[in-house]
mmCIF file of the N, C-alpha and C atoms, coordinates in Angstrom:
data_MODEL
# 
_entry.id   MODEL 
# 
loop_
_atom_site.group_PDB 
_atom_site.id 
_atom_site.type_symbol 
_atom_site.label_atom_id 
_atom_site.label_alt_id 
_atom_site.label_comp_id 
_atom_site.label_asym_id 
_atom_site.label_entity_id 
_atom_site.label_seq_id 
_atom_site.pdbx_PDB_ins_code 
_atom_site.Cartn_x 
_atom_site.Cartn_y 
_atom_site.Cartn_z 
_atom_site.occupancy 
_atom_site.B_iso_or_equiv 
_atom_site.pdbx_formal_charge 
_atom_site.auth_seq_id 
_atom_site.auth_comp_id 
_atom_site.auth_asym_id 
_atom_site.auth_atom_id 
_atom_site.pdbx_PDB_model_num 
ATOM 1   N N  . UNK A 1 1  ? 84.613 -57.302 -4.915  1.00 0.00 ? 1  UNK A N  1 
ATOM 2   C CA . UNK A 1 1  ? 84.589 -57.865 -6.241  1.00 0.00 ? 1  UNK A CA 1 
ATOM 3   C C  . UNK A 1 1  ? 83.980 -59.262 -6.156  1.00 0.00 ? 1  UNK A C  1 
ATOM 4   N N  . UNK A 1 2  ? 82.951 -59.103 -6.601  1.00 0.00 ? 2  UNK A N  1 
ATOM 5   C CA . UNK A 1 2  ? 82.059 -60.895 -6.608  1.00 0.00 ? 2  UNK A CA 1 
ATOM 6   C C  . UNK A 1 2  ? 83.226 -62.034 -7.857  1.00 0.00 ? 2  UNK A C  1 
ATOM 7   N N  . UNK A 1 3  ? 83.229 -63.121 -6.823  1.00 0.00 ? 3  UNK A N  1 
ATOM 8   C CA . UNK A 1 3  ? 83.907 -64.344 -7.909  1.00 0.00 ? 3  UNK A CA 1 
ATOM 9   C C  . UNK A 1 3  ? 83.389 -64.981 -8.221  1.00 0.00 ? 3  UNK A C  1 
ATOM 10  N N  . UNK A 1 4  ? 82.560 -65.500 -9.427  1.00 0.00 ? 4  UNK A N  1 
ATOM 11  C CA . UNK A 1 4  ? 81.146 -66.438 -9.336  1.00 0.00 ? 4  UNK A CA 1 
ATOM 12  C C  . UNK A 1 4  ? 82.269 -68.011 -9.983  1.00 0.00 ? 4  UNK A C  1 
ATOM 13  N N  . UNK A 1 5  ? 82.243 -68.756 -9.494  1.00 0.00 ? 5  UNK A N  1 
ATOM 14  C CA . UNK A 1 5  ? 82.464 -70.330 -9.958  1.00 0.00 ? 5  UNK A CA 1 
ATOM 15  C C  . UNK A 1 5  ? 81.488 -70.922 -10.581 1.00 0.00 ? 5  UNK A C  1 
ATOM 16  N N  . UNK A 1 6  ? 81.635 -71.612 -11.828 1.00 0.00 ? 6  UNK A N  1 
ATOM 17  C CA . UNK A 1 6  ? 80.700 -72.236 -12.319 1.00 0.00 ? 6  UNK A CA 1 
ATOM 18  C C  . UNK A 1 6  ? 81.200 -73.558 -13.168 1.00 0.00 ? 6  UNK A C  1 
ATOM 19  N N  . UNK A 1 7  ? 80.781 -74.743 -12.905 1.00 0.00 ? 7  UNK A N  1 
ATOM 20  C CA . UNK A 1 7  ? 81.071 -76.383 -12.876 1.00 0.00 ? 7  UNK A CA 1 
ATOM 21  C C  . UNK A 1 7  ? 80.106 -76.851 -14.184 1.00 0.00 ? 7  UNK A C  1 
ATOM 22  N N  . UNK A 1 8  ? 80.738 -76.635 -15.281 1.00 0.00 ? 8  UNK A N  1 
ATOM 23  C CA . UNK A 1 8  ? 79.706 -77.261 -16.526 1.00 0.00 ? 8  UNK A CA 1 
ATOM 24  C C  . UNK A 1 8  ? 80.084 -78.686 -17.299 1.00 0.00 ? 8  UNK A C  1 
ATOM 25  N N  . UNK A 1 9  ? 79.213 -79.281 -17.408 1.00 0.00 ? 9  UNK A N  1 
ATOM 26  C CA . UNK A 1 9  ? 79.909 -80.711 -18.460 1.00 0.00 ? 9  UNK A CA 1 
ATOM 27  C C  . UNK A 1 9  ? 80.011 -80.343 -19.810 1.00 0.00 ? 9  UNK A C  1 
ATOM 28  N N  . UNK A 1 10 ? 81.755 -80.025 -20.419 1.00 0.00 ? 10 UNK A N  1 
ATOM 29  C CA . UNK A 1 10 ? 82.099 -79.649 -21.360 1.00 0.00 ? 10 UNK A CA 1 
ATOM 30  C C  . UNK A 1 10 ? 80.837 -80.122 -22.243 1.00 0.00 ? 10 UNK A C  1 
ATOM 31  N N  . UNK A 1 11 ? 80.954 -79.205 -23.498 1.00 0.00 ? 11 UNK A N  1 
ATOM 32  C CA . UNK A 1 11 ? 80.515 -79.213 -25.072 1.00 0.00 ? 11 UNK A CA 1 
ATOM 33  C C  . UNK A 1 11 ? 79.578 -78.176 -25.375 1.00 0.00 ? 11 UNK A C  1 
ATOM 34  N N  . UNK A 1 12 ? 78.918 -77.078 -24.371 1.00 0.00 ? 12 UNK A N  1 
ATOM 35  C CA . UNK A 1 12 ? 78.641 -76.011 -24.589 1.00 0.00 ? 12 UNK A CA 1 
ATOM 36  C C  . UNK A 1 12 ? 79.015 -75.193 -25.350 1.00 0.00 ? 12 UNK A C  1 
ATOM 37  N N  . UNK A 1 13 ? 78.546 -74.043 -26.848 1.00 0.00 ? 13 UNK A N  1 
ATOM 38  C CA . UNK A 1 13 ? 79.653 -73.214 -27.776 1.00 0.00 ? 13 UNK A CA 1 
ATOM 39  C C  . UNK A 1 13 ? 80.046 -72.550 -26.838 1.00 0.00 ? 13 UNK A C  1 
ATOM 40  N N  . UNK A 1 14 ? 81.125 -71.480 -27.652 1.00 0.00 ? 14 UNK A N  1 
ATOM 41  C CA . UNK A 1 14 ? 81.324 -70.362 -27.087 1.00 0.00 ? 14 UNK A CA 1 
ATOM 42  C C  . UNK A 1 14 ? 80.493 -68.974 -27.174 1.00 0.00 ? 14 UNK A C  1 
ATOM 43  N N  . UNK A 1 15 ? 79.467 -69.373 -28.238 1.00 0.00 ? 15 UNK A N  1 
ATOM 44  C CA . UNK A 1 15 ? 78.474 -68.413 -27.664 1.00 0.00 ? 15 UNK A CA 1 
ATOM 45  C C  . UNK A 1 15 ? 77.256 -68.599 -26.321 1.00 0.00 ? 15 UNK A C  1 
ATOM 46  N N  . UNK A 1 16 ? 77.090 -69.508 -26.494 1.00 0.00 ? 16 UNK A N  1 
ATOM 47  C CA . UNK A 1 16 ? 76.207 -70.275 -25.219 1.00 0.00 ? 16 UNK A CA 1 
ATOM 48  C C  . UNK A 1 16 ? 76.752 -69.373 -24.114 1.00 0.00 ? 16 UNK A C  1 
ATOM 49  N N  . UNK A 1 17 ? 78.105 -70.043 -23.573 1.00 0.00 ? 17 UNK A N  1 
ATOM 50  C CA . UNK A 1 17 ? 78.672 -69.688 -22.474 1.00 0.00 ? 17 UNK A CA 1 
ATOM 51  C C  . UNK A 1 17 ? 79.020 -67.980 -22.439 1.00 0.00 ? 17 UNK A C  1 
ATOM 52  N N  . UNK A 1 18 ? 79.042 -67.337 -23.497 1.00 0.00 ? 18 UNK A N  1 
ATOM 53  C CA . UNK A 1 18 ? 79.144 -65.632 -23.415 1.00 0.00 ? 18 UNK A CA 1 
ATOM 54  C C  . UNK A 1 18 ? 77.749 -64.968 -23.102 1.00 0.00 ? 18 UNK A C  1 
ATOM 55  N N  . UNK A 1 19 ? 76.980 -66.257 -23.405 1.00 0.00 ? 19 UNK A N  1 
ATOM 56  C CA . UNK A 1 19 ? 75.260 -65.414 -23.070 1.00 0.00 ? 19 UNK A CA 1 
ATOM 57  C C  . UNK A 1 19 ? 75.081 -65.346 -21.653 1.00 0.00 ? 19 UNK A C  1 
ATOM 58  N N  . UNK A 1 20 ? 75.842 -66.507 -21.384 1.00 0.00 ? 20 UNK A N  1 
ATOM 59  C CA . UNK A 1 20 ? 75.290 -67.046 -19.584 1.00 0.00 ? 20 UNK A CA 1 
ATOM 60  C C  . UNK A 1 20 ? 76.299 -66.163 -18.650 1.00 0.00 ? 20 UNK A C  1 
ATOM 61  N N  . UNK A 1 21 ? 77.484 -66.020 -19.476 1.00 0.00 ? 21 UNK A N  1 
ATOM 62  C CA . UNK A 1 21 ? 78.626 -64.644 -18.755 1.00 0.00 ? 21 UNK A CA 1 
ATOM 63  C C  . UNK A 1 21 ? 78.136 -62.979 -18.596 1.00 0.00 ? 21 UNK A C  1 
ATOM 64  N N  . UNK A 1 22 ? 77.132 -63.275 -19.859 1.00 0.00 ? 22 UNK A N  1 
ATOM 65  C CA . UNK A 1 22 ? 76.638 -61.712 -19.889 1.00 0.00 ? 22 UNK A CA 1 
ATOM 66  C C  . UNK A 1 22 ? 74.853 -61.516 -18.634 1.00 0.00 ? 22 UNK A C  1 
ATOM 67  N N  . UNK A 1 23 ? 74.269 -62.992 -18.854 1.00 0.00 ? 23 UNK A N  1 
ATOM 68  C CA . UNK A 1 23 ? 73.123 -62.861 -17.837 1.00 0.00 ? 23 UNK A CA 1 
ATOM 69  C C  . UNK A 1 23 ? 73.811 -63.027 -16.034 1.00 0.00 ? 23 UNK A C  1 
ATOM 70  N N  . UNK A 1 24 ? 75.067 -63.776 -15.860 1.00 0.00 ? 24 UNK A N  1 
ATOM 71  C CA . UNK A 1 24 ? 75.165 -64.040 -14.885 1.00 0.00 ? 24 UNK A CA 1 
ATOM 72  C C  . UNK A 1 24 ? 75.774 -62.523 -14.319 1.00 0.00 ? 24 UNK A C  1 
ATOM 73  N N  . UNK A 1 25 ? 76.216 -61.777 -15.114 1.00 0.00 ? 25 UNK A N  1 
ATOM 74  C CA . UNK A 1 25 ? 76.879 -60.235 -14.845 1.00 0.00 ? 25 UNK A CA 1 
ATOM 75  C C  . UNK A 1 25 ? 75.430 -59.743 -14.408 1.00 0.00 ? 25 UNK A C  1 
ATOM 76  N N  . UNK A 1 26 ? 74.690 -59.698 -15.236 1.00 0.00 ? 26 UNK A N  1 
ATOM 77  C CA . UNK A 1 26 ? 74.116 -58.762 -15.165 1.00 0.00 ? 26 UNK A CA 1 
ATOM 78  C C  . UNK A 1 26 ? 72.551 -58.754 -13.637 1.00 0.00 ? 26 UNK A C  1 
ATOM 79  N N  . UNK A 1 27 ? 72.666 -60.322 -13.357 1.00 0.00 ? 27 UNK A N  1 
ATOM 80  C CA . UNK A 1 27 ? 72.260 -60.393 -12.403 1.00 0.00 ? 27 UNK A CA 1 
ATOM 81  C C  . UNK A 1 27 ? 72.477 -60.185 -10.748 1.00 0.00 ? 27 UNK A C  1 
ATOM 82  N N  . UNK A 1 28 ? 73.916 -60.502 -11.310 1.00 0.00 ? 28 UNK A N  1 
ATOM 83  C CA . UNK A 1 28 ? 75.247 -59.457 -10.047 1.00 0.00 ? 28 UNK A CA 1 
ATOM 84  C C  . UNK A 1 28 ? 75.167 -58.315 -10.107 1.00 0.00 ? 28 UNK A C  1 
ATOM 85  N N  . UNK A 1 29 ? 75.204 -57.580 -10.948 1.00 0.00 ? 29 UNK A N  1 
ATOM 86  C CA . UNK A 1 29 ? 75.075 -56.508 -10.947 1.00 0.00 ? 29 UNK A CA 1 
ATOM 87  C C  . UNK A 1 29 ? 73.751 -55.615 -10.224 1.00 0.00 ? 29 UNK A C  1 
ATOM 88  N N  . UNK A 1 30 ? 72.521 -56.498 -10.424 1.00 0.00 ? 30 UNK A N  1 
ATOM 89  C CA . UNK A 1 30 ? 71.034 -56.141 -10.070 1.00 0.00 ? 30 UNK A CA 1 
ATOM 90  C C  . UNK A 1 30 ? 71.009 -56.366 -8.776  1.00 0.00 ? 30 UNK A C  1 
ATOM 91  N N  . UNK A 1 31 ? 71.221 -57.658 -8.531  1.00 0.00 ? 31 UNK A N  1 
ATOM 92  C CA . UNK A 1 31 ? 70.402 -57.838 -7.001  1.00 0.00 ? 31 UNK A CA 1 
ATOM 93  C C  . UNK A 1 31 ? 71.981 -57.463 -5.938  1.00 0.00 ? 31 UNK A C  1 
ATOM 94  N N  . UNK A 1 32 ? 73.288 -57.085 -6.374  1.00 0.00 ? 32 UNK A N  1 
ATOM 95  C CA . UNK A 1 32 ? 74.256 -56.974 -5.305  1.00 0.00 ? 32 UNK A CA 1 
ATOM 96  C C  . UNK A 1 32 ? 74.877 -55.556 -5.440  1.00 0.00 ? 32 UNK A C  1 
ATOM 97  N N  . UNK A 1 33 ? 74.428 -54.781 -6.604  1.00 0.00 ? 33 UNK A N  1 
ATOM 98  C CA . UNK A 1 33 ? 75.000 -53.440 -7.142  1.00 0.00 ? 33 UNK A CA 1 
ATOM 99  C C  . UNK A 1 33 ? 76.387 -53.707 -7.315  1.00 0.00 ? 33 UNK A C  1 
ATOM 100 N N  . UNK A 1 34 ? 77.016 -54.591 -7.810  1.00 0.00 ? 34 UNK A N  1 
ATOM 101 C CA . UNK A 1 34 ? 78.031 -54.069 -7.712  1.00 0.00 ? 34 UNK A CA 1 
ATOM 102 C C  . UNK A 1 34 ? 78.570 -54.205 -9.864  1.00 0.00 ? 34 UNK A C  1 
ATOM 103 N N  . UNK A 1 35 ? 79.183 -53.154 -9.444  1.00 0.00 ? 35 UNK A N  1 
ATOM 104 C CA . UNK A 1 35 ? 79.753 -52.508 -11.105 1.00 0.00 ? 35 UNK A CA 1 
ATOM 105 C C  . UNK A 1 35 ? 79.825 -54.303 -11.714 1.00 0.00 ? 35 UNK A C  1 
ATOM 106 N N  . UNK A 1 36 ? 79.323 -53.809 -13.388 1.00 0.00 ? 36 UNK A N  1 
ATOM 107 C CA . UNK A 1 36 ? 79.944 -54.671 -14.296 1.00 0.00 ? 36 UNK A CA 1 
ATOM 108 C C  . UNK A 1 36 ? 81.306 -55.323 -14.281 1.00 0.00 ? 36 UNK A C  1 
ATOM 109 N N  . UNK A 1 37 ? 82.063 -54.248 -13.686 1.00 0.00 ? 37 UNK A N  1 
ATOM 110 C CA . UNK A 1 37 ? 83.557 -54.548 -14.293 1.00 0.00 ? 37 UNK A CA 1 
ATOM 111 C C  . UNK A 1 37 ? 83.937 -55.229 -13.112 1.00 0.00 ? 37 UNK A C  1 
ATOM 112 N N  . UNK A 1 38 ? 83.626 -55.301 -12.414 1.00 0.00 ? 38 UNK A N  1 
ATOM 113 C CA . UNK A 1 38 ? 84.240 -56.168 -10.607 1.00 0.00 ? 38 UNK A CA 1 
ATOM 114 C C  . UNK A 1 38 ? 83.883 -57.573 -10.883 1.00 0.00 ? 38 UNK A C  1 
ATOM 115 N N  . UNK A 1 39 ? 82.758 -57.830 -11.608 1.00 0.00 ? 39 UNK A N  1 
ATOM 116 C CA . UNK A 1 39 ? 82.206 -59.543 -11.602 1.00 0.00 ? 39 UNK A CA 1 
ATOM 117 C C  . UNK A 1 39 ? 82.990 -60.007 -12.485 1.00 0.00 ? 39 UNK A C  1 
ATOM 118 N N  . UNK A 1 40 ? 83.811 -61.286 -11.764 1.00 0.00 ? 40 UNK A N  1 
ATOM 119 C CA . UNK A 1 40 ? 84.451 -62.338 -12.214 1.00 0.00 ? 40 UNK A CA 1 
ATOM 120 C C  . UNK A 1 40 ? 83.972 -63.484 -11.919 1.00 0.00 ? 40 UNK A C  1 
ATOM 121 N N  . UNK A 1 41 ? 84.024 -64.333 -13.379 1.00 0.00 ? 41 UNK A N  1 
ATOM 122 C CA . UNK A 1 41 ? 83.568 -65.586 -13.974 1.00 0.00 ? 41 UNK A CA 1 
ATOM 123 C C  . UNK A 1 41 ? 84.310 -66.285 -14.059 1.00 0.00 ? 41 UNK A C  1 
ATOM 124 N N  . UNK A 1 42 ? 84.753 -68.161 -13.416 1.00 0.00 ? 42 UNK A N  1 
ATOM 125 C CA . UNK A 1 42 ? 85.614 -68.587 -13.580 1.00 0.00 ? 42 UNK A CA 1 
ATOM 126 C C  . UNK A 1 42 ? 84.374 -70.015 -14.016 1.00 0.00 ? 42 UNK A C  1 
ATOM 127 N N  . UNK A 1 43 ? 85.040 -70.632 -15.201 1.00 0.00 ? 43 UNK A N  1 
ATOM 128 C CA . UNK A 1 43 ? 83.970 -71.948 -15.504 1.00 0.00 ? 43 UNK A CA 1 
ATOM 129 C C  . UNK A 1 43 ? 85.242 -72.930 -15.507 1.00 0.00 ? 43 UNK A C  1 
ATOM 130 N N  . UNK A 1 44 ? 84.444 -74.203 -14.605 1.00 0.00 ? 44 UNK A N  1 
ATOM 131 C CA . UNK A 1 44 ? 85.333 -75.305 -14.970 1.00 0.00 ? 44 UNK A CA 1 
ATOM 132 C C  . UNK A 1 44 ? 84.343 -76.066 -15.583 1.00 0.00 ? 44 UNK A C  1 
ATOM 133 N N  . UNK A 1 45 ? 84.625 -77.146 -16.945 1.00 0.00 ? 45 UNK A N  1 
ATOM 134 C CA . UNK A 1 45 ? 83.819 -77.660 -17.840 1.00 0.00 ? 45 UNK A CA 1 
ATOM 135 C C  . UNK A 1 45 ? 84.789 -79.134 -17.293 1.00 0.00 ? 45 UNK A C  1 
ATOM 136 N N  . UNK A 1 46 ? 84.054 -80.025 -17.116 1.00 0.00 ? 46 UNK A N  1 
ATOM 137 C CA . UNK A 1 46 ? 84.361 -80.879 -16.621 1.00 0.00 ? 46 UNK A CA 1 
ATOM 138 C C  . UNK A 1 46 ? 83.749 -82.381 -17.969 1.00 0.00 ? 46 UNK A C  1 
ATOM 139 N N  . UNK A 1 47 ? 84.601 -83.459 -18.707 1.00 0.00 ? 47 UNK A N  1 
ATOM 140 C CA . UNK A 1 47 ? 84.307 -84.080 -19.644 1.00 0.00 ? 47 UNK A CA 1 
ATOM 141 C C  . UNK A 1 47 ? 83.612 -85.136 -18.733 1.00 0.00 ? 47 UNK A C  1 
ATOM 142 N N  . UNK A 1 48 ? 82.321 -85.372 -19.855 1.00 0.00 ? 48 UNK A N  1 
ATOM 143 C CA . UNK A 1 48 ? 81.032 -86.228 -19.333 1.00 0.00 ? 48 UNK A CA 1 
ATOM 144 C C  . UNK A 1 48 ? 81.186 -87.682 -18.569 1.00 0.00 ? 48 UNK A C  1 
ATOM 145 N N  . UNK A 1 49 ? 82.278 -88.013 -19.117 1.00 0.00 ? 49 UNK A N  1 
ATOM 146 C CA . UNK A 1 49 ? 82.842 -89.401 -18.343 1.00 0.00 ? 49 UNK A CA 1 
ATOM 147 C C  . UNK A 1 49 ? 82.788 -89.308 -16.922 1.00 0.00 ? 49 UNK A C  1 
ATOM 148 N N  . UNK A 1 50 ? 83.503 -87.538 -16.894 1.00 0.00 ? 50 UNK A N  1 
ATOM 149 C CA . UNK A 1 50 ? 83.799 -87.460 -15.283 1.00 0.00 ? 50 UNK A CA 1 
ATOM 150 C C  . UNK A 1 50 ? 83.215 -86.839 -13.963 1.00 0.00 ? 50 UNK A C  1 
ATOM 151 N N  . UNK A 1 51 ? 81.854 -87.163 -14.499 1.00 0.00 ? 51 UNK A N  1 
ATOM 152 C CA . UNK A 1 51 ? 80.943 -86.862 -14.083 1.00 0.00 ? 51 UNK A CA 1 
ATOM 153 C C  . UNK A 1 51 ? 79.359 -87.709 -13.492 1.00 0.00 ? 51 UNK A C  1 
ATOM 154 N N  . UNK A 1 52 ? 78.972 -88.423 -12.861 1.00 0.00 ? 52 UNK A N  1 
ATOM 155 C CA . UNK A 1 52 ? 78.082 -89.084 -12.661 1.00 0.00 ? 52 UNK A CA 1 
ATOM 156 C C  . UNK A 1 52 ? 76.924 -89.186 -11.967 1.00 0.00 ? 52 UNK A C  1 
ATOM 157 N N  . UNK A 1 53 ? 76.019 -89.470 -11.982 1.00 0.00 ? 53 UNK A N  1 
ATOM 158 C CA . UNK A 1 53 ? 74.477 -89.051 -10.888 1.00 0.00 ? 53 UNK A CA 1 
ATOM 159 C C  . UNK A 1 53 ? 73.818 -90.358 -11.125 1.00 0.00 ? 53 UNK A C  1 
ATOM 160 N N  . UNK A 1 54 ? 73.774 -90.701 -9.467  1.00 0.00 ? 54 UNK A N  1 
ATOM 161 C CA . UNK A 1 54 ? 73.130 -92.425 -9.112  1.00 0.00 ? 54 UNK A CA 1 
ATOM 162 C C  . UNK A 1 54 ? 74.171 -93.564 -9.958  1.00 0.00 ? 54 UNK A C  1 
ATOM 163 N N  . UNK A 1 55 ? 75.428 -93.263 -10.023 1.00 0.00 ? 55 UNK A N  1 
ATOM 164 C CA . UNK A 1 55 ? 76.288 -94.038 -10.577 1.00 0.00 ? 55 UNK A CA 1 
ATOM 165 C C  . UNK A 1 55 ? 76.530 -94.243 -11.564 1.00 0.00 ? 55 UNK A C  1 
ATOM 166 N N  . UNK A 1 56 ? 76.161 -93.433 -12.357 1.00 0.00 ? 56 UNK A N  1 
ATOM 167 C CA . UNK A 1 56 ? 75.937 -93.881 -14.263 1.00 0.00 ? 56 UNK A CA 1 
ATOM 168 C C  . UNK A 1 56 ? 76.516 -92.159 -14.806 1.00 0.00 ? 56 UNK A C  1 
ATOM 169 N N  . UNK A 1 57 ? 77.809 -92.129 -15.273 1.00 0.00 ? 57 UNK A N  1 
ATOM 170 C CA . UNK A 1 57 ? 78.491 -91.050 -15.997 1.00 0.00 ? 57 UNK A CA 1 
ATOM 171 C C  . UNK A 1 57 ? 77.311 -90.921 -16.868 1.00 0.00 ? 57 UNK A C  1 
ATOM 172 N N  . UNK A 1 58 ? 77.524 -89.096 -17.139 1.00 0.00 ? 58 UNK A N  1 
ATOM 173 C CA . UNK A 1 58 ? 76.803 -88.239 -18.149 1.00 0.00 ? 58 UNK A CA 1 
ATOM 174 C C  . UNK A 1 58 ? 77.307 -88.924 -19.293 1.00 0.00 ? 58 UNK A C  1 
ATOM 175 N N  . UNK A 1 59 ? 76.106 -88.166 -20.205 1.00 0.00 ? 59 UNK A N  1 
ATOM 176 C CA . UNK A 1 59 ? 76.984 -88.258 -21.868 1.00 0.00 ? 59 UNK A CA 1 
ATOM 177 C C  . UNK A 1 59 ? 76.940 -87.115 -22.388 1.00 0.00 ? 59 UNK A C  1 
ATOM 178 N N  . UNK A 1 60 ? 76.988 -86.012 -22.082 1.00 0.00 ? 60 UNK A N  1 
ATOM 179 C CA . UNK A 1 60 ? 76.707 -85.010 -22.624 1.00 0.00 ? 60 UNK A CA 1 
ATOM 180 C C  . UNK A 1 60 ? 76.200 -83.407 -21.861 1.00 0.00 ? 60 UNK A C  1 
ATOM 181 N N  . UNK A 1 61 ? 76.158 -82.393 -22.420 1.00 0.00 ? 61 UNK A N  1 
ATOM 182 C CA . UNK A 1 61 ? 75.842 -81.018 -21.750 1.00 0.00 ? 61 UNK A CA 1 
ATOM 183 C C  . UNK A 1 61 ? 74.087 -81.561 -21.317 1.00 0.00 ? 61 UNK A C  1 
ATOM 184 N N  . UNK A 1 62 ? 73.383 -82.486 -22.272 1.00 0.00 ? 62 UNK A N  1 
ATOM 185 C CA . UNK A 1 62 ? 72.209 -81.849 -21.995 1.00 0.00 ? 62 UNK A CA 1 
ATOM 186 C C  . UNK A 1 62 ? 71.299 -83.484 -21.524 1.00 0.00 ? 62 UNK A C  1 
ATOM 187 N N  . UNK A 1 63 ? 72.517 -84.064 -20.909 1.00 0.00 ? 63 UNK A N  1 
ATOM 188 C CA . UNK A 1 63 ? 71.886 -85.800 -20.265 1.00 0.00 ? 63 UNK A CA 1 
ATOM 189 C C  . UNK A 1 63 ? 72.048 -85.518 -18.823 1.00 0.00 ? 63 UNK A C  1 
# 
């Protein structure tokens, strides 16, 4: 059963993230065969404050 982890900076909808649940299945599914129903998705959304690159916190999903 594949466990995929995935680390996002909250504010994504909830459709966004059902598109990327349904491409990230379905790419498990292609290149590892293994059934739809075995791939598990766990997202941690992490708020932009707490998050930083070269020392300067995000502001957002798309900074």
């Amino acid at each position: 059963m594949p466990i995929i982890q995935i680390t996002l900076i909250a504010g994504r909808s909830d459709e966004q993230k059902q598109a990327m649940y349904a491409a990230v299945t379905e790419a498990v599914h292609t290149t590892l065969g293994a059934p739809k129903e075995a791939v598990r998705i766990m997202v941690n959304e992490i708020p932009p404050q707490h998050f930083a690159v070269a020392g300067v916190a995000k502001k957002g999903p798309s900074s």
